[in-house]
C-alpha positions in Angstrom: 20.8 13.6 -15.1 17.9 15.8 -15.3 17.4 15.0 -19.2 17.4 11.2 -17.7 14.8 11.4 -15.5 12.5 13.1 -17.7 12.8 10.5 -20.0 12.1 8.1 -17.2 8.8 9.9 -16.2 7.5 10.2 -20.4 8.1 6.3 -20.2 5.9 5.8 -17.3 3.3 8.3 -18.7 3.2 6.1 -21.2 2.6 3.7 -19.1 0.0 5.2 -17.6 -2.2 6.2 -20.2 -0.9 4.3 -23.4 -4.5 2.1 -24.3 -4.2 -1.2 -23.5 -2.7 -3.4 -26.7 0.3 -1.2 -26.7 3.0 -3.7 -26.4 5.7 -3.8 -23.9 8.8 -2.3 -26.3 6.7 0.7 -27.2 6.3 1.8 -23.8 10.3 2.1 -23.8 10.4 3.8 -27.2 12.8 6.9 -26.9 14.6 5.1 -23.9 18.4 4.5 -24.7 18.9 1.7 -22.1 22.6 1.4 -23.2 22.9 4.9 -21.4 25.1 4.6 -18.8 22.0 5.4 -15.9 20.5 2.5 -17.0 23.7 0.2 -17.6 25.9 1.1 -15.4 25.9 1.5 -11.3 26.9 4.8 -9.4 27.8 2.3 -6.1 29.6 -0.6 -5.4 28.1 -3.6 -3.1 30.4 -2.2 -0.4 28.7 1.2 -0.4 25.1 -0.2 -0.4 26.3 -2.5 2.8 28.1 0.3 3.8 24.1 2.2 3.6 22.3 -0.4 5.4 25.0 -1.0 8.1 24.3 2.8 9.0 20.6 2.1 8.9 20.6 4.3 5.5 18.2 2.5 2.9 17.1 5.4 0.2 18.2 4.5 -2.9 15.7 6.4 -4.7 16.5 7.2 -8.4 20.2 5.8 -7.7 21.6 3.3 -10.7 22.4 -0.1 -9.5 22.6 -1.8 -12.6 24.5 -5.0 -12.9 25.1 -5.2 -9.0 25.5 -8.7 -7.0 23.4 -7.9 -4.3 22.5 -11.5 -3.4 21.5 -12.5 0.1 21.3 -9.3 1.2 18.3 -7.9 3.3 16.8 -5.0 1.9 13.7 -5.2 3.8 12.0 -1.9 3.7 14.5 -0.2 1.3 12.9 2.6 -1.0 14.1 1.8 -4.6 11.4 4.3 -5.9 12.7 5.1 -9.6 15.9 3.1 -9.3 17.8 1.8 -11.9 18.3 -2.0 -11.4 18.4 -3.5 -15.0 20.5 -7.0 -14.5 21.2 -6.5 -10.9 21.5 -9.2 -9.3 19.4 -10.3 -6.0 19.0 -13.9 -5.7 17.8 -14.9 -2.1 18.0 -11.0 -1.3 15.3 -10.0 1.2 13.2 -7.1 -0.6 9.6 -8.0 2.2 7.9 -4.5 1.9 10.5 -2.6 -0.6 9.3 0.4 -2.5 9.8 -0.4 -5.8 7.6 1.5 -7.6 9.1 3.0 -10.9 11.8 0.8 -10.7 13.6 -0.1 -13.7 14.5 -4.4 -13.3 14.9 -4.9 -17.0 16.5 -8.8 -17.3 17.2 -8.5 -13.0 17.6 -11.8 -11.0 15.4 -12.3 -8.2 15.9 -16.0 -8.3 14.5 -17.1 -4.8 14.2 -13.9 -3.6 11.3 -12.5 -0.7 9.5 -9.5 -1.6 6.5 -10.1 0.6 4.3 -7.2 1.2 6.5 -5.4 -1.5 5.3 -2.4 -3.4 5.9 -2.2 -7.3 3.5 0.3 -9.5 4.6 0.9 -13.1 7.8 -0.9 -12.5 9.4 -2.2 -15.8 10.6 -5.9 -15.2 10.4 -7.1 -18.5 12.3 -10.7 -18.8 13.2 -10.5 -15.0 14.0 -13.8 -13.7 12.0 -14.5 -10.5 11.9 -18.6 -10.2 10.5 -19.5 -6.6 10.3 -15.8 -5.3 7.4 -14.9 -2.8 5.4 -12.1 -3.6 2.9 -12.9 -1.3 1.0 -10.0 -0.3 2.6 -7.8 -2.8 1.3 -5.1 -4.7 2.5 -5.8 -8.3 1.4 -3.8 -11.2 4.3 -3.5 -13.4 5.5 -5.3 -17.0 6.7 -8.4 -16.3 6.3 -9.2 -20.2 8.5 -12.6 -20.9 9.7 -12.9 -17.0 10.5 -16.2 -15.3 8.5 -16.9 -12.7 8.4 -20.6 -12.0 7.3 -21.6 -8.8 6.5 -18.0 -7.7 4.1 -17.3 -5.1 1.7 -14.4 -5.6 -0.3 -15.5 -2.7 -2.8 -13.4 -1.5 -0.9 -10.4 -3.6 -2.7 -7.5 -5.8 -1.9 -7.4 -9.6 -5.1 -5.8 -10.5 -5.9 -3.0 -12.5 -5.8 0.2 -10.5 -9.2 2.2 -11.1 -8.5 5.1 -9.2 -4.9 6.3 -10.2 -6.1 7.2 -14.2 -8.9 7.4 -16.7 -9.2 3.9 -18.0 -7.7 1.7 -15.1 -5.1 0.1 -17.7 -2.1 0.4 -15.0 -2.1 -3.6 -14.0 0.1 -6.7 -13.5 1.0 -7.1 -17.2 2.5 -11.2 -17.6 2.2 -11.2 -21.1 4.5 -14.2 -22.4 5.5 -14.9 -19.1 6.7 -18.2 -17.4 4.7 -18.8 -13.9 4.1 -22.7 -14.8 3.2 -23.9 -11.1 3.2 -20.6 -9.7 0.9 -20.0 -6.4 -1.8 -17.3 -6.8 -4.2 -18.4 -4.4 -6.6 -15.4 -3.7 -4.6 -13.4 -5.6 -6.5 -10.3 -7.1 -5.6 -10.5 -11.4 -8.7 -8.9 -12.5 -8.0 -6.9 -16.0 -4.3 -8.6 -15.5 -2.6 -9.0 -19.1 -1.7 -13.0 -19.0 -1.9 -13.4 -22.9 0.6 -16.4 -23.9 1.2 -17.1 -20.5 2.8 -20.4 -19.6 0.6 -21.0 -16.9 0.8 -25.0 -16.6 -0.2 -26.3 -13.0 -0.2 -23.0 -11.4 -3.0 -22.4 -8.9 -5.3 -19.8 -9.1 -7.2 -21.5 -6.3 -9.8 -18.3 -4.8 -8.4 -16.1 -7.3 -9.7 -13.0 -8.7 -9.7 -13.1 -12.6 -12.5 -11.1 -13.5 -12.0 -9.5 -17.0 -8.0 -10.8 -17.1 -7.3 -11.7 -20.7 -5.4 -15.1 -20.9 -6.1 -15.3 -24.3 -3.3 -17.8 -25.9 -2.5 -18.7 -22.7 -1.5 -22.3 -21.7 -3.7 -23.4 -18.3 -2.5 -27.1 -18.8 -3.6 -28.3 -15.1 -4.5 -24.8 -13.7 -6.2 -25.2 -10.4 -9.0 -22.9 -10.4 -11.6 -24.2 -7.5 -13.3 -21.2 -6.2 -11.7 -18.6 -8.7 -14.1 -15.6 -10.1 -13.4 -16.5 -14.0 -16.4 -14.1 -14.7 -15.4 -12.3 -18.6 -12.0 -14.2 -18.7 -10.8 -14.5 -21.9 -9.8 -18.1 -22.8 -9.8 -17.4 -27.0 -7.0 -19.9 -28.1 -6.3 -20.8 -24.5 -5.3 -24.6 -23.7 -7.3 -25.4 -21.3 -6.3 -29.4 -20.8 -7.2 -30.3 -17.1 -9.3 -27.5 -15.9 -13.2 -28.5 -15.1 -15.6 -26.4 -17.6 -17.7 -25.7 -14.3 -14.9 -23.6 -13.0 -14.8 -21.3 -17.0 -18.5 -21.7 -17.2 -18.6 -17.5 -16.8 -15.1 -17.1 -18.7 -15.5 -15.3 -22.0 -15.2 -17.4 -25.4 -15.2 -20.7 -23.6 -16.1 -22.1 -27.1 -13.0 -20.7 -28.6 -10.9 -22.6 -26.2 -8.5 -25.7 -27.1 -7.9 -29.1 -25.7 -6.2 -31.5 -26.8 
């Protein structure tokens, strides 16, 4: 166990202070995630009901992978370096869960709430998250190739954190990620990684993407009316739909495509 969580704290050093193109499968280089910690689960649903029934919601560093914890209300619960690769929590209630470290590698939060929730260098690559609420959330994890139709990051914080390391790289990072008519309305993204996004009819609407790189991204019908686009990067972006007033301080604007 103790080998195991070293290896989970190199991985979010990595994390931490890897410079910014590193890509998403390098930060879990030397992780073995066919290990049975971050496969397997060390409790059944009955013992994590069992937990909250007796008002006992720690499940800090525990393995929960695979689980069917749908519909459950986990409100508050500290999942701080928990293992939750493929768990699944469809219409689970996670509103201000500590999920920072968390491992939710391929996880189903289909529906789920996590308003107010807490998630720094939380791996949640491919997670499926369709119609979730964030809202309010502080979310700066890898969320490379996620699903996230329909999300709602109102109001939430994906930013890149300048006072927790040297070059403020630890941010929301939605690189090839699905959030086609997702809600960020005044949503802080600045330095966010949304490169290849599938970004169709989401709304940005009073959002914060100063300095985000959305570079390949599709924006297809993006609602950005009183966004801060100051330094975005648009190079290669499709753009179809979206008023040049509300880019006119993006960042290679002429690189752009439309149809």
């Amino acid at each position: 166990m103790m080998n195991l969580r070293i290896v989970a704290r190199v991985a979010c050093a990595l994390f931490l202070l890897s410079p910014a193109p590193l890509l998403a499968q390098d930060m879990l280089q030397g992780v073995d995630l066919s290990q049975p910690a971050y496969s397997k689960s060390e409790l059944s649903r009955a013992d994590v009901e069992a937990a909250l029934a007796a008002h006992k919601s720690d499940f800090s560093g525990k393995s929960l992978n695979g689980l069917d914890l749908s519909g459950l209300d986990l409100s508050g619960a500290n999942f701080r370096a928990a293992r939750l690769n493929k768990v699944r929590l469809p219409g689970a209630k996670l509103d201000k869960a500590i999920l920072d470290q968390a491992w939710l590698i391929e996880a189903d939060l289909t529906g789920a709430s996590l308003k107010g929730a807490h998630a720094f260098a939380a791996q949640m690559q491919r997670m499926r998250a369709d119609g979730a609420d964030f809202s309010g959330a502080r979310v700066a994890g890898d969320l490379t190739g996620a699903s996230l139709r329909g999300a709602t990051f109102n109001d939430a914080n994906l930013s890149a954190d300048m006072k927790n390391q040297s070059m403020g790289l630890m941010r929301a990072v939605l690189k090839s990620a699905i959030v086609e008519g997702a809600h960020f309305r005044k949503a802080n993204l600045m330095s966010a990684d949304l490169r290849f996004a599938h970004a169709a009819g989401a709304d940005f609407s009073g959002a914060n993407l100063m300095n985000a790189d959305a570079s390949g991204a599709d924006l297809t019908g993006a609602i950005m009316t009183g966004a801060n686009t100051k330094d975005l990067d648009l190079d290669s972006a499709q753009i179809d739909g979206v008023p040049e007033s509300a880019l006119q301080h993006a960042q290679h604007l002429d690189r752009a495509r439309r149809r």
